[in-house]
C-alpha positions as CSV (number, residue, x, y, z in Angstrom):
1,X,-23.3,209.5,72.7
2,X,-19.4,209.2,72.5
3,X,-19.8,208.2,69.2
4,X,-21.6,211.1,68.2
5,X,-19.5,213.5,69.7
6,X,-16.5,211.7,67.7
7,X,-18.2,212.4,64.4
8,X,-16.0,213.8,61.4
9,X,-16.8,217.3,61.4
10,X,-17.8,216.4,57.3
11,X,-20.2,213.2,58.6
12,X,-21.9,216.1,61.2
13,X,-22.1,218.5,58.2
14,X,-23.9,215.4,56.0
15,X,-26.4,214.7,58.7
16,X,-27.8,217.6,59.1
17,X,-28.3,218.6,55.2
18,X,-30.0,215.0,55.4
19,X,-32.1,216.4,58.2
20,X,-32.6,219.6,56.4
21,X,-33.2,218.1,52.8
22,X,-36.2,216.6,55.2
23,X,-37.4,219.4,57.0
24,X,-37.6,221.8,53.7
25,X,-39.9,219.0,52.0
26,X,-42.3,219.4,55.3
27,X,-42.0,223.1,55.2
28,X,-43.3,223.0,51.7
29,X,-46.0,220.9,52.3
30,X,-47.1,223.1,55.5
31,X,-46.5,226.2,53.0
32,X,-49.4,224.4,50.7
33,X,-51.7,223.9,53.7
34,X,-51.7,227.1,54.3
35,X,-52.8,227.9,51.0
36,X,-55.1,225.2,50.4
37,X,-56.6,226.4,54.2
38,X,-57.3,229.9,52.5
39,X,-58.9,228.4,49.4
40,X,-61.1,226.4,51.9
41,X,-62.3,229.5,53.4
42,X,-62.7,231.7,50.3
43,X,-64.7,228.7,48.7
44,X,-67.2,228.6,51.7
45,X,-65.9,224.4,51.5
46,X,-64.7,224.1,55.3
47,X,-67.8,223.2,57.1
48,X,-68.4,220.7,54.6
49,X,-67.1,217.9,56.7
50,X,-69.5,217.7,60.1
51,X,-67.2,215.2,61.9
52,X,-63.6,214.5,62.5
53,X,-61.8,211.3,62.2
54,X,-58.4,211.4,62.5
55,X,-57.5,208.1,62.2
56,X,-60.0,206.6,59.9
57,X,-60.9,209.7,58.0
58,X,-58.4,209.3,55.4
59,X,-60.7,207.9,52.6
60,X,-63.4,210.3,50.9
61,X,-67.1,208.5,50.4
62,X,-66.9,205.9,48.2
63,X,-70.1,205.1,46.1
64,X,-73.4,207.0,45.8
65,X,-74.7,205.4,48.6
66,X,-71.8,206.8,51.0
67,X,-71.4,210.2,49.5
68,X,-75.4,210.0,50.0
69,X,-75.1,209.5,53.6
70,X,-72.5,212.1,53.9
71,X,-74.7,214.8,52.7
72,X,-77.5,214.3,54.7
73,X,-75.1,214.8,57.7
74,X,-73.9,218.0,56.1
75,X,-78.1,218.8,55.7
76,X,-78.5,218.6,59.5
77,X,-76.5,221.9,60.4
78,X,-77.2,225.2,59.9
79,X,-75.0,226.0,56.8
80,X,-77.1,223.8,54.6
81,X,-80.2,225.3,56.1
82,X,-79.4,229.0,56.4
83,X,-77.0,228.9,53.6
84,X,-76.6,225.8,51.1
85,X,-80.5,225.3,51.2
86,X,-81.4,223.5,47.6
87,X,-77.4,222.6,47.0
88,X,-77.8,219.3,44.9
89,X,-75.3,216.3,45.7
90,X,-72.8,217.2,42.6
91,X,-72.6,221.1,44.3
92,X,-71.5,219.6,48.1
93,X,-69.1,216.9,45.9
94,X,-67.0,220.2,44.9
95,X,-66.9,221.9,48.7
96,X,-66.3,218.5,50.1
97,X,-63.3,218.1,47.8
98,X,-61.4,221.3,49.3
99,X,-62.4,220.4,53.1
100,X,-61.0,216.7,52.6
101,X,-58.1,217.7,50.7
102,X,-57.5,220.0,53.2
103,X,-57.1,217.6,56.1
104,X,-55.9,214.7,54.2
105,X,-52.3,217.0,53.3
106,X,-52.3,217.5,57.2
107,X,-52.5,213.7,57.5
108,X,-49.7,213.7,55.0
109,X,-47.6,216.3,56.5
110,X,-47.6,214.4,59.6
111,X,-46.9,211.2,58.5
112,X,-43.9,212.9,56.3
113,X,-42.4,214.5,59.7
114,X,-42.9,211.4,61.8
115,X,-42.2,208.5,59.3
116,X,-38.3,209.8,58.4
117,X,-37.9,211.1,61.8
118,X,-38.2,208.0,63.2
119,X,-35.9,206.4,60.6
120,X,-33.3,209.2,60.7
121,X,-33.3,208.6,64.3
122,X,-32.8,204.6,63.6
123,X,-29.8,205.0,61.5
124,X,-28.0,207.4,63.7
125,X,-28.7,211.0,61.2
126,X,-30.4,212.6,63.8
127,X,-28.4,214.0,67.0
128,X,-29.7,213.2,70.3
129,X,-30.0,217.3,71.0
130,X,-31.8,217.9,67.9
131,X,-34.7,215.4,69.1
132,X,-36.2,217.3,72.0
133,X,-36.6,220.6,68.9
134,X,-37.9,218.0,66.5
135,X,-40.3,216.6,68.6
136,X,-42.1,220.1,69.6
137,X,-42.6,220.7,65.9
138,X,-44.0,217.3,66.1
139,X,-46.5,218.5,69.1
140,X,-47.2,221.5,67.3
141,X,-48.3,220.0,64.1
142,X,-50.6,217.5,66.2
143,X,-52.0,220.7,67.9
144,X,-52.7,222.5,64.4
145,X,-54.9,219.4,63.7
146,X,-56.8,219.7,67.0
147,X,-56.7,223.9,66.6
148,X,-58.5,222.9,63.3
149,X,-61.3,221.0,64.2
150,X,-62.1,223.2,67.2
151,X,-62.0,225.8,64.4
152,X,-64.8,224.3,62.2
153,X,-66.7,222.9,65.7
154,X,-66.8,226.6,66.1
155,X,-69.1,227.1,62.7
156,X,-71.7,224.0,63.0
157,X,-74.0,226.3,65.7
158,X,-76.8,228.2,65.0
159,X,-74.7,230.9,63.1
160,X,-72.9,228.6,60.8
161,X,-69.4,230.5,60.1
162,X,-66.2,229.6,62.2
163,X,-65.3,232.0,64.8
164,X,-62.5,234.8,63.5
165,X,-60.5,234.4,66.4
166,X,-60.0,230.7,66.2
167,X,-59.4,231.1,62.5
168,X,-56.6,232.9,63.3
169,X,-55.3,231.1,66.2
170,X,-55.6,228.5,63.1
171,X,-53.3,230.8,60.7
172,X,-51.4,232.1,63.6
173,X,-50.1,228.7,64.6
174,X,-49.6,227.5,60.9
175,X,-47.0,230.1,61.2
176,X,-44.9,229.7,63.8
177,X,-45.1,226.2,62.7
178,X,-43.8,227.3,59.3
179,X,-41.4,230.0,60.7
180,X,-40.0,227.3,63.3
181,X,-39.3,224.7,60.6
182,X,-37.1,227.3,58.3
183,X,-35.2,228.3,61.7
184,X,-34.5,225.0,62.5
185,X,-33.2,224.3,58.6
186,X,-31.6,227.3,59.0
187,X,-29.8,225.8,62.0
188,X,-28.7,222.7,59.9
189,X,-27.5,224.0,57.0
190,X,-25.8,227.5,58.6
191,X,-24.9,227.1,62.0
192,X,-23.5,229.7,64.1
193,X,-20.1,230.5,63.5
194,X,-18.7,232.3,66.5
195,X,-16.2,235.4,66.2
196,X,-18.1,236.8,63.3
197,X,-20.3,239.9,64.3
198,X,-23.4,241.4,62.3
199,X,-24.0,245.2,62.9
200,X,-26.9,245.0,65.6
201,X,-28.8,248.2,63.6
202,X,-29.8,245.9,61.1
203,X,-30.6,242.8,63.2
204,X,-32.9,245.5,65.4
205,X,-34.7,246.7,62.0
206,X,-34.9,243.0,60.8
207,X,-36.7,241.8,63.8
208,X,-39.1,244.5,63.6
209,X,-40.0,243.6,60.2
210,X,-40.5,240.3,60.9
211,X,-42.6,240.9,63.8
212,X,-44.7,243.4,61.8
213,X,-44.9,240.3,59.0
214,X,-46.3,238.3,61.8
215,X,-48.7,240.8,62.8
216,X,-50.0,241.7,59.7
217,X,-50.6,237.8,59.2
218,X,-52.8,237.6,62.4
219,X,-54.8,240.6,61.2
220,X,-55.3,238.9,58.1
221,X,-56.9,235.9,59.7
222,X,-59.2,239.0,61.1
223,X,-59.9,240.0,57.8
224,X,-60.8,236.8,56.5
225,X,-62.9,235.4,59.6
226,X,-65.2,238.7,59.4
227,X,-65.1,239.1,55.6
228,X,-63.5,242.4,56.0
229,X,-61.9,242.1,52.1
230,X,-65.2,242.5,50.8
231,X,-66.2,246.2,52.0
232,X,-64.4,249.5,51.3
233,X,-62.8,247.6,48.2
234,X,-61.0,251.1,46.3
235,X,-57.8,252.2,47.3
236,X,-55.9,254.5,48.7
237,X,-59.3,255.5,50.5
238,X,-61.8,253.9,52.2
239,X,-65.4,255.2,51.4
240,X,-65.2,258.9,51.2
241,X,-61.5,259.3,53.0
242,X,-58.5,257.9,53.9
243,X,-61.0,257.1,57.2
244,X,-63.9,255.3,57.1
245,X,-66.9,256.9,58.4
246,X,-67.8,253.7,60.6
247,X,-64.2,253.4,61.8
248,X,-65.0,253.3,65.7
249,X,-68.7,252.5,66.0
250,X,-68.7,249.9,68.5
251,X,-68.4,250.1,72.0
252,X,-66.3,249.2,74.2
253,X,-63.7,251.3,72.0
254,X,-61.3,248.6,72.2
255,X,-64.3,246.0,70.8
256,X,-63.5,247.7,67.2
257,X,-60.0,246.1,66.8
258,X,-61.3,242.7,67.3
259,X,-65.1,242.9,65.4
260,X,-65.3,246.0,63.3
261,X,-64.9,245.4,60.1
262,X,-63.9,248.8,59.2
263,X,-61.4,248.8,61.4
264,X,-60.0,245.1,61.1
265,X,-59.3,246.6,57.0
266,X,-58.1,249.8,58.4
267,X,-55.6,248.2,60.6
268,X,-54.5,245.5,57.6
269,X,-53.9,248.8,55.4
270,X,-52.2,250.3,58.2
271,X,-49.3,247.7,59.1
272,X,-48.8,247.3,55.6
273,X,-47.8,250.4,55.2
274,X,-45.8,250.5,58.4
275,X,-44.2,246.5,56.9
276,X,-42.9,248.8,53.7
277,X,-41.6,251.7,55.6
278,X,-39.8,249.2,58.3
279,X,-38.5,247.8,55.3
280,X,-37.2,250.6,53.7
281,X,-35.2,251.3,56.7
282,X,-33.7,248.1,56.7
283,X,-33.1,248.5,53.5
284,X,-31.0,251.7,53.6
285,X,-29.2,250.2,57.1
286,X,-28.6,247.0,55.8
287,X,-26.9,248.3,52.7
288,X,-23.6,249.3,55.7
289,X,-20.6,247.0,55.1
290,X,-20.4,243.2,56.8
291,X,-23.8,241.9,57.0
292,X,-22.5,239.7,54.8
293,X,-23.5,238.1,51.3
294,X,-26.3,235.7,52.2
295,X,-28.2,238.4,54.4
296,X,-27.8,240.8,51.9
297,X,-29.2,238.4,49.1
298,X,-32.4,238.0,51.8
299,X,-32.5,241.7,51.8
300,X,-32.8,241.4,48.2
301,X,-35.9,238.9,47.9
302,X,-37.6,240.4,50.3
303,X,-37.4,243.6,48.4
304,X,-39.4,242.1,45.4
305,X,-41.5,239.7,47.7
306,X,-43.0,242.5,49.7
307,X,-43.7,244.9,47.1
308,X,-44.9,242.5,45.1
309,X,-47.1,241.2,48.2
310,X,-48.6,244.9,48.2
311,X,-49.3,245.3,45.1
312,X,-51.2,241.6,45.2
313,X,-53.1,243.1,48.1
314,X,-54.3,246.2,46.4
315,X,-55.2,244.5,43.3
316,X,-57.1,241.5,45.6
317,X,-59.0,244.1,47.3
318,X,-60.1,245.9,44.1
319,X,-61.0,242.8,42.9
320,X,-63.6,241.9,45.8
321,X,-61.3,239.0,46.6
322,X,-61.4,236.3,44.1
323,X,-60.2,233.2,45.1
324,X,-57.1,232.7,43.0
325,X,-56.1,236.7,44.2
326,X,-57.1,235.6,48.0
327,X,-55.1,232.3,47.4
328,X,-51.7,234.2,45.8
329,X,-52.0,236.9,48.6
330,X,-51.7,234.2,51.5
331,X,-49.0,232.6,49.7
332,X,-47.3,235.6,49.4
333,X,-47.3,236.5,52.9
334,X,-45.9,232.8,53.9
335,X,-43.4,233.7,51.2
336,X,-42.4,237.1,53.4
337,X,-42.9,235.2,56.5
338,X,-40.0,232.8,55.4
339,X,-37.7,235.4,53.8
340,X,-38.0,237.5,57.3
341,X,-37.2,234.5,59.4
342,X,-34.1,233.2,57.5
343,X,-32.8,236.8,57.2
344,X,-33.3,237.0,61.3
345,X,-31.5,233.9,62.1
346,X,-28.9,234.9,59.2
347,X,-28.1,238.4,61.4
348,X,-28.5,236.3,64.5
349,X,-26.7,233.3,64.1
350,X,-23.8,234.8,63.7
351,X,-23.0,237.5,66.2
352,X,-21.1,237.2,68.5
């Protein structure tokens, strides 16, 4: 401990872009799960795999004989025999591969966190009170796996499609996962530098967007567990009006925020139009003197990430959800995501 705390200021500034260097290649690869995850799920692929193994699943069948046995699990729940009746081997070979590629870059994310943590640790990179921080993302990644498989559990029942609200505790955590990393980075490569002050109008309209970003996310897990992108698919209106007809149908009232379809797409619509008007205020506050250069360049991205993010969504949803739209638009709401935390912890690193 006395040793670290007698580091050159310049060794301490090494280490942690060593660290960070690290942590941006397993944010990356947790950025691709998440788009890989929605691929899975727009390609009908992620009950494919009946079983979970996390220790010896790593290899795919090999040989006709083992893919054979494979399928013939697959046959015995209710996708194949609601669904996939009459798919032929070649036809579950080309869901399988999204399922297992899936899982196997979640076996590879977590060997790349705990693999050079534990050597950056060994040769003295990491500091002792960075470890308790690394090892919760740690946790969290191991609890993403389990969140998964409880997802697809969710699916092999008589109705064979996973449950919406475990999809999106699915999504949801993926997130915070994601957002947690780039805070952390943010931590290593920009740490807080006291005495310099942000104006705390922006930092207020900053976390709102960001909250709203996280939000909107959630509600997009929504939309994708209920297949909510494939009705009402025109734009600005829904159906006749800006309202859909079947907009509170259920009962309990409160039972059509969590199942209605309608209003699940309603609701999406909705935030993203309060996301662009949040940001638009940020905007115009955020363009007041000493937020400083590397918040204002933030500002910047997210101006051309969200816009662009909208117009993705319109053009998905008029489209009736392809998967390479479906696959762009959840990248592009990671890509948001990110911009919003870093701009955050840019406004709130540094006050005072």
């Amino acid at each position: 401990m006395m040793i670290l705390s007698s580091m050159p200021v310049s060794d301490n500034h090494r280490n942690n872009q060593i660290v960070a260097y690290w942590l941006i290649t397993v944010a990356f690869l947790v950025f691709a799960m998440v788009v890989l995850g929605g691929v899975t799920r727009l390609t009908e692929s992620g009950l494919s795999m009946v079983d979970w193994r996390p220790v010896t699943g790593w290899l795919p069948p090999i040989g006709e004989m083992a893919w054979q046995a494979e399928f013939d699990k697959y046959k015995a729940f209710p996708e194949y025999q609601k669904v996939n009746r009459g798919m032929t081997l070649s036809e579950f070979k080309e869901i399988f591969a999204f399922e297992y590629a899936h899982r196997l870059l979640g076996r590879i994310i977590g060997l790349s966190f705990f693999v050079p943590f534990m050597i950056l640790l060994f040769f003295g990179k990491i500091k002792l009170k960075q470890v308790p921080r690394l090892l919760f993302l740690f946790v969290l990644g191991g609890l993403q796996g389990v969140m998964g498989w409880v997802m697809v559990k969710s699916g092999l029942v008589d109705h064979p499609d996973v449950s919406h609200y475990r999809l999106t505790a699915h999504l949801g955590l993926a997130s915070l996962i994601f957002g947690a990393l780039l805070w952390t980075i943010m931590d290593l490569l920009h740490p807080t530098l006291p005495g310099e002050s942000r104006p705390a109008n922006v930092l207020k309209w900053a976390r709102i967007l960001l909250g709203l970003v996280f939000l909107q996310i959630l509600i997009g897990g929504f939309v994708a567990g209920l297949n909510a992108g494939f009705i009402y698919n025109e734009w600005p209106l829904m159906g006749e009006g800006f309202l859909p007809d079947d907009l509170f149908v259920l009962s309990p009232f409160y039972l059509n925020f969590l199942e209605n379809v309608a209003t699940i797409q309603f609701a999406h619509r909705l935030v993203a139009y309060g996301l662009v008007i949040a940001f638009l205020v940020l905007f115009f506050v955020g363009r007041r003197p000493g937020i400083g250069d590397r918040a204002r360049s933030f500002i910047m991205l997210l101006f051309l990430s969200i816009f662009a993010q909208v117009g993705l969504g319109i053009w998905t949803l008029l489209a009736v959800v392809p998967v390479t739209l479906g696959a762009l638009h959840q990248a592009g709401g990671m890509i948001v995501l990110g911009l919003s935390v870093c701009l955050v912890h840019e406004l709130t690193a540094r006050r005072i």
